[in-house]
C-alpha positions as CSV (number, residue, x, y, z in Angstrom):
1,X,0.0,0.0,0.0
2,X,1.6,3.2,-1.0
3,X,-0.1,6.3,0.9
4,X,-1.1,9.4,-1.2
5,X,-2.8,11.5,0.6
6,X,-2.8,11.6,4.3
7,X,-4.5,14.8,7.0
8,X,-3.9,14.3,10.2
9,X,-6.3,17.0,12.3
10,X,-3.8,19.6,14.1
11,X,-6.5,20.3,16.5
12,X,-5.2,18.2,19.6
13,X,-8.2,17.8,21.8
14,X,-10.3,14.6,20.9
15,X,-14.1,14.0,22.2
16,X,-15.1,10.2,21.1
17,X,-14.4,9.1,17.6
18,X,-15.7,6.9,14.9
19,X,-13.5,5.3,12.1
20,X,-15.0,4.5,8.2
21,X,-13.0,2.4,6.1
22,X,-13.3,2.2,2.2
23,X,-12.1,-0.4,0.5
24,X,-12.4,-1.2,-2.9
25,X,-10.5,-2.5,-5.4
26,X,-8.1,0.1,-6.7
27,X,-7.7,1.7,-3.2
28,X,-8.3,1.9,0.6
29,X,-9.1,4.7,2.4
30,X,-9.6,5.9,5.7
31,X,-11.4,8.5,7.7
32,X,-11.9,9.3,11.4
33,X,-14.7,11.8,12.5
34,X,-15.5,13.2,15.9
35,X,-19.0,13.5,17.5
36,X,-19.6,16.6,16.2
37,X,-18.7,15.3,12.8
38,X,-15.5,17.0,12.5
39,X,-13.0,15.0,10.2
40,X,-10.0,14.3,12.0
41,X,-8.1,11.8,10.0
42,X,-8.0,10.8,6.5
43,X,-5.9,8.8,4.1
44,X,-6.4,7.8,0.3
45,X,-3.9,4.8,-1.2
46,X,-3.5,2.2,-3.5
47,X,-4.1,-1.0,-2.8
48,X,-1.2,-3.4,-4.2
49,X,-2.2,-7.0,-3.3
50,X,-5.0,-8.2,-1.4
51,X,-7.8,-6.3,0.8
52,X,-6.0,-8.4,3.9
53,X,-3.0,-6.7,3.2
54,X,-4.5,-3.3,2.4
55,X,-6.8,-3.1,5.5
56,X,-3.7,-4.0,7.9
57,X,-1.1,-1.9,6.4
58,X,-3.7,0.7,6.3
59,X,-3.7,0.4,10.4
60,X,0.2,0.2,10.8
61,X,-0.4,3.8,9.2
62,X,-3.0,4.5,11.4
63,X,-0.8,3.5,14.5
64,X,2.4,5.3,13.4
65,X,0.1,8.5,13.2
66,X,-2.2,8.6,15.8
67,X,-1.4,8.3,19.3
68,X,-2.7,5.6,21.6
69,X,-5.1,8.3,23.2
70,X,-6.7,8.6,19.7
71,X,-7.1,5.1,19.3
72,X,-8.5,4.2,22.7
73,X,-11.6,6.7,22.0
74,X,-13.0,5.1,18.8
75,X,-16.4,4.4,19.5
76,X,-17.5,3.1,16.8
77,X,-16.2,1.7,13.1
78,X,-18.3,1.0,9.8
79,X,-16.9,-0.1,6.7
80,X,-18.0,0.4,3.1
81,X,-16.6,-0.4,-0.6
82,X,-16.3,-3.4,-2.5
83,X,-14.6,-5.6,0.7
84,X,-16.7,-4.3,3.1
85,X,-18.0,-8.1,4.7
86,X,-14.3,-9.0,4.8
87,X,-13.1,-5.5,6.5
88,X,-16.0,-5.8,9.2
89,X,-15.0,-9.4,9.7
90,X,-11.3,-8.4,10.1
91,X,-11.4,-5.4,12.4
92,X,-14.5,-6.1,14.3
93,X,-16.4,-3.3,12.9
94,X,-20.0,-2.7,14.0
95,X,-21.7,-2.0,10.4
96,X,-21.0,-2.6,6.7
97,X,-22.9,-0.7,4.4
98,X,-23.3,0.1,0.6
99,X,-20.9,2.6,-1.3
100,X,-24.3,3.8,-2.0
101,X,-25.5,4.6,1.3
102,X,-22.1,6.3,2.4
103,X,-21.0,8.6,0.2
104,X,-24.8,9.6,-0.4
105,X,-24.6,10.3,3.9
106,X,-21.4,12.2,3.2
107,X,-22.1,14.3,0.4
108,X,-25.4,15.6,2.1
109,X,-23.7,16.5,4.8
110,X,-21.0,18.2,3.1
111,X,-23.1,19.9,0.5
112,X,-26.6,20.6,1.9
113,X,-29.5,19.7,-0.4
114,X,-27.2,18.0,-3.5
115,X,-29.6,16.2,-5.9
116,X,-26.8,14.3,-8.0
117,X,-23.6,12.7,-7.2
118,X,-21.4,11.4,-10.2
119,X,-19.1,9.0,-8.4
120,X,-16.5,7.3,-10.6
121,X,-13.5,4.8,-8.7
122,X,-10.9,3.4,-10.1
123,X,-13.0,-0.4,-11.7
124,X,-16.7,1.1,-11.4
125,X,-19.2,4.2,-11.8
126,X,-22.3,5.0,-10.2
127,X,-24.8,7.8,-10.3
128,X,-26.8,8.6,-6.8
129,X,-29.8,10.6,-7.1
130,X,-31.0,12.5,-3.6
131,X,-34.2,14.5,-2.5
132,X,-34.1,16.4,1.0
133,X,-30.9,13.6,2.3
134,X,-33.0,10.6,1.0
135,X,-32.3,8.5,-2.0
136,X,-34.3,8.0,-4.3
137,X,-32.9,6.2,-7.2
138,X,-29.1,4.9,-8.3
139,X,-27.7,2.8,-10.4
140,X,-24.0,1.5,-11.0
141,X,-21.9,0.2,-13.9
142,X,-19.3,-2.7,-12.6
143,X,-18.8,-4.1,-16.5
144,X,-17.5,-2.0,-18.6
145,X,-14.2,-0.5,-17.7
146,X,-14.6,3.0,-19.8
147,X,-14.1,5.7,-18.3
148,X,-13.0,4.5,-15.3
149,X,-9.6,5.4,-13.0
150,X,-7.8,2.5,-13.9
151,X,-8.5,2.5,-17.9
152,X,-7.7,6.5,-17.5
153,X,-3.9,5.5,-16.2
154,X,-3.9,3.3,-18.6
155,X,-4.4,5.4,-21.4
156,X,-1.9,7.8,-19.6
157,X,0.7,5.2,-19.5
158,X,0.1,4.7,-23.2
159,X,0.5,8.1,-24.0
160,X,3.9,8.9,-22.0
161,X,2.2,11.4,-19.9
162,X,1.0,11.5,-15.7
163,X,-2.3,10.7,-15.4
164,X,-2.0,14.0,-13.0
165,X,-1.7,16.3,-16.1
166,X,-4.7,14.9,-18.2
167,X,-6.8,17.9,-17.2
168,X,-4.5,20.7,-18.0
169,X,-3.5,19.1,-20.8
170,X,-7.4,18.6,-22.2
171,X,-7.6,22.7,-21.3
172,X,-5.0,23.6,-24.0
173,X,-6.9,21.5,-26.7
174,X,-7.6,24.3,-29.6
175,X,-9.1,20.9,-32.5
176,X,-12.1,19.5,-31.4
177,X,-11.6,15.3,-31.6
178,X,-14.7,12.7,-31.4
179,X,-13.2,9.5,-29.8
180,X,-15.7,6.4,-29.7
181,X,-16.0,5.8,-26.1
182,X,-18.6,3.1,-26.2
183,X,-16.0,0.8,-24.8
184,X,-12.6,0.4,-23.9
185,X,-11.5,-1.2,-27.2
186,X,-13.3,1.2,-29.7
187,X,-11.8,4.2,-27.4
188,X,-8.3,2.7,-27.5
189,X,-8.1,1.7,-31.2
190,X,-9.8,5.3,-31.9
191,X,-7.3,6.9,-30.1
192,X,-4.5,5.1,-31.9
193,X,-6.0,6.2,-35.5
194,X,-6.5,9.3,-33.9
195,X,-2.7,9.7,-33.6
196,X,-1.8,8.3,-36.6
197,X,-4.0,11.1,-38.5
198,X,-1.4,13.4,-36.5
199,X,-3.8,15.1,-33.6
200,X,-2.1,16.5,-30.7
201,X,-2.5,15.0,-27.6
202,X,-4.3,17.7,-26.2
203,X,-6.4,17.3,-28.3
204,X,-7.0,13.8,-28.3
205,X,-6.7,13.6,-24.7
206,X,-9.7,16.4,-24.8
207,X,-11.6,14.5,-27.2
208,X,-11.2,11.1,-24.9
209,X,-12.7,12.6,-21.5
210,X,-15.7,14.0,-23.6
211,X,-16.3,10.4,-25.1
212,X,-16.3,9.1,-21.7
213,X,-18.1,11.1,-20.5
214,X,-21.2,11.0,-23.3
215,X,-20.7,7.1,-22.4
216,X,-21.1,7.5,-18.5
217,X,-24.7,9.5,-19.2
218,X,-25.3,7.0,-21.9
219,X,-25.5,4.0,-19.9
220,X,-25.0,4.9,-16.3
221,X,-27.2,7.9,-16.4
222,X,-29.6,6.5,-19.0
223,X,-33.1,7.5,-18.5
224,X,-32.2,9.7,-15.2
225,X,-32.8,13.1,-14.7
226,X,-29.7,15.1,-13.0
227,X,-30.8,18.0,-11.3
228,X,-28.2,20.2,-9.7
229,X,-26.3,20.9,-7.3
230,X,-24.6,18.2,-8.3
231,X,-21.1,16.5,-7.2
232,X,-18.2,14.8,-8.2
233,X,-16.5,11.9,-6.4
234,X,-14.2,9.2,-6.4
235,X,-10.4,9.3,-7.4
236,X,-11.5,10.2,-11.1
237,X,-12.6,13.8,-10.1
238,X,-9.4,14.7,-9.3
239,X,-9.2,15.0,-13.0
240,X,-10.1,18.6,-14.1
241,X,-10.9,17.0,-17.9
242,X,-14.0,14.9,-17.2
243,X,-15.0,17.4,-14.5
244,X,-15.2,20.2,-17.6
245,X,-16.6,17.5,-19.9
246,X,-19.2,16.6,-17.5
247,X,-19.9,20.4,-17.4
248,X,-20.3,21.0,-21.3
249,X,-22.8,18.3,-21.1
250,X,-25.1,18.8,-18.2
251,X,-24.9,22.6,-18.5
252,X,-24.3,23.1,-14.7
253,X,-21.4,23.9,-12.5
254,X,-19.6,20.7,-10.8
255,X,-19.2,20.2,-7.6
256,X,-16.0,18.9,-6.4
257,X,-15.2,18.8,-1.9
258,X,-12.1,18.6,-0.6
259,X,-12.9,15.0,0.6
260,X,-13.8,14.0,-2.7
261,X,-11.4,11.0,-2.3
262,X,-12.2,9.6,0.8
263,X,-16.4,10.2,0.8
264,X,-16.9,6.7,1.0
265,X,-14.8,6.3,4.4
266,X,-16.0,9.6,5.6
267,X,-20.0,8.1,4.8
268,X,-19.3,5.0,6.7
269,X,-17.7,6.7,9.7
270,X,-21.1,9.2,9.8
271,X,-22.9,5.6,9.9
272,X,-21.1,4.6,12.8
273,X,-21.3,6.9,15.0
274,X,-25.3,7.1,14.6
275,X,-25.2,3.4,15.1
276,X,-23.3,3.3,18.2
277,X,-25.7,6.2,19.3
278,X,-29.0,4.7,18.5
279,X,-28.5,1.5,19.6
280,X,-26.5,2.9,22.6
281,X,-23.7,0.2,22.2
282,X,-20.5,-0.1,22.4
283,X,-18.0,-1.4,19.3
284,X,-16.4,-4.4,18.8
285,X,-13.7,-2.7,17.3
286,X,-10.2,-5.0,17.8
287,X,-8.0,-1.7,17.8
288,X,-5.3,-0.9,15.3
289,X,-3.4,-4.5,16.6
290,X,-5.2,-5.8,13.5
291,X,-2.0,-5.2,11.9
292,X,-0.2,-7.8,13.3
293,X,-2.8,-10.7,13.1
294,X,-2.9,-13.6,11.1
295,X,-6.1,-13.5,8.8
296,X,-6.6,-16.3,6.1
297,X,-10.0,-16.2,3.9
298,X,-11.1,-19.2,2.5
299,X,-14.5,-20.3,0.8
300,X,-16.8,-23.3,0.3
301,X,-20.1,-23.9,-1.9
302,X,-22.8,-25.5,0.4
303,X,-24.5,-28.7,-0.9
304,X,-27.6,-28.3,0.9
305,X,-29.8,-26.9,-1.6
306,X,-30.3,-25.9,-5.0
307,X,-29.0,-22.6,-4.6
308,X,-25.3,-23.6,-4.3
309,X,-24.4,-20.4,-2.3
310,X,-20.7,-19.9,-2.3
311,X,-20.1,-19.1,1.2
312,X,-16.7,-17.3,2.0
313,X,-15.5,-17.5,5.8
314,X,-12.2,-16.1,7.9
315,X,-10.0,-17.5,10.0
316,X,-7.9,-15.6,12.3
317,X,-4.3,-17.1,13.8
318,X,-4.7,-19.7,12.5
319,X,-7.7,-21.4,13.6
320,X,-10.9,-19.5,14.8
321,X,-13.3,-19.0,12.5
322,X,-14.6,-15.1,13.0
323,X,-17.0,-14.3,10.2
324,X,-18.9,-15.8,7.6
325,X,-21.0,-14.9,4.5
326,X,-22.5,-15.3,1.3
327,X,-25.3,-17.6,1.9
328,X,-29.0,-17.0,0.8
329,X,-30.2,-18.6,3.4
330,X,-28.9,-17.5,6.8
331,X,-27.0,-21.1,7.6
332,X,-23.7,-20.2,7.8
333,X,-24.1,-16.6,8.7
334,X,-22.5,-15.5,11.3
């Protein structure tokens, strides 16, 4: 895990705490909130390996930044992303919700009475729709890979330029350039010809943002009405291109936060603190010495019925079985 980001609060007085972890499949983040919903730790970095890895790296981060006061007054924990199950199962969280649910909670908080938020990561997209803090419809693209983070650095990589300078790059484009962006493949090989006509790579680089863009409201979007104020998250808005693109489009101004990176965490924090204080409970929470234990996830497909539910299971040092998941049915649940 390589950090990127990091904010460490330099306020030094600490009321009771909540953690959110995000972790999905490009990167992990972290957030830690106060009661009075004050953001008092954050981090945003790529995952390299697996979520194990990521989740207990992430805490030997958390340790050599925090001090043990900070630690001692977490209250509560709630994870989110694509790992969530696992992440609850390995730190002893006390909720897992939806990437849904979290960064909609975040984003209302942050930007009171946002309608729309365009949330693009690094494998998926998804659109959230809100009306006075509730949701009211949503929908997410986990197929095709277009326009996401990692076919962006990919496409960066291909070109010989940072993925950090696509947006100012796009912003000195004087040609117009249609690129197919229907898929991956039709956007790369149209990119190529594209080149090989003798466009600039502002201009093509312009031309690619706009296409995924057009294929984001195409087939995330389709059918949805996006009424503003409307915000940008996820690791793609750090890219000034789609953010302009998405403007030209819609016609209204884009939101981007300062958290826009680590909503998600940020979300499942604000979740666990109004879980902790509505059920008045106290967290499992193992503390940040989930760094140094021994998790091993394994998986079996149950027999017992027709469904055939693959149900996935962790073991911790070696022997005791703390979580399990996946099956219809409630069986193995635990």
């Amino acid at each position: 895990m390589v950090i990127v980001e990091e904010k460490v609060s330099d306020k030094k007085t600490f009321g009771d705490l909540y953690l959110g972890i995000d972790v999905g499949s490009v990167s992990t983040k972290f957030a830690i909130i106060d009661d009075n919903m004050e953001l008092k730790y954050a981090t945003w970095a790529r995952s390299k390996g697996s979520p194990i890895t990521s989740i207990q790296e992430g805490f030997d981060s958390l340790r050599k930044s925090l001090s043990d006061e900070m630690e001692s007054r977490i209250k509560g924990v709630g994870t989110t992303g694509s790992a969530r199950y696992l992440t609850k199962a390995l730190v002893g969280a006390d909720i897992a919700k939806t990437e849904i649910i979290a960064h909609a909670v975040a984003a209302s908080y942050y930007i009171p009475g946002v309608r729309t938020i365009l949330e693009i990561g690094g494998q998926d997209s998804k659109v959230i729709l809100l009306k006075d803090g509730i949701i009211t419809d949503f929908a997410m693209n986990s197929i095709c890979a277009a326009g996401t983070g990692s076919f962006l650095d990919h496409q960066a990589h291909r070109l010989g330029i940072a993925i950090e300078e696509f947006g100012e790059m796009a912003a000195k484009s004087k040609v117009g350039v249609v690129i197919a962006g229907r898929c991956t493949v039709f956007a790369e090989s149209d990119m190529i010809h594209k080149q090989q006509m003798g466009h600039s790579k502002e201009d093509i680089i312009k031309g690619l943002c706009e296409a995924l863009v057009r294929n984001y409201l195409n087939n995330v979007c389709k059918g949805k009405k996006l009424e503003p104020p409307i915000t940008f998250q996820g690791g793609v808005a750090a890219n000034s291109g789609i953010k302009t693109a998405f403007e030209k489009e819609l016609g209204h101004d884009i939101i981007i936060h300062d958290y826009f990176l680590t909503m998600g965490a940020i979300g499942a924090a604000m979740l666990a603190r109004e879980h902790i204080l509505g059920e008045n409970t106290t967290t499992s929470f193992r503390g940040f010495k989930v760094s140094d234990m021994k998790f091993t996830p394994k998986a079996f497909n149950c027999s017992d019925c027709p469904n055939q539910c693959e149900v996935t299971y962790v073991e911790k040092d070696g022997g005791d079985i703390i979580a399990r998941w996946g099956d219809r049915c409630g069986k193995w649940t635990m």
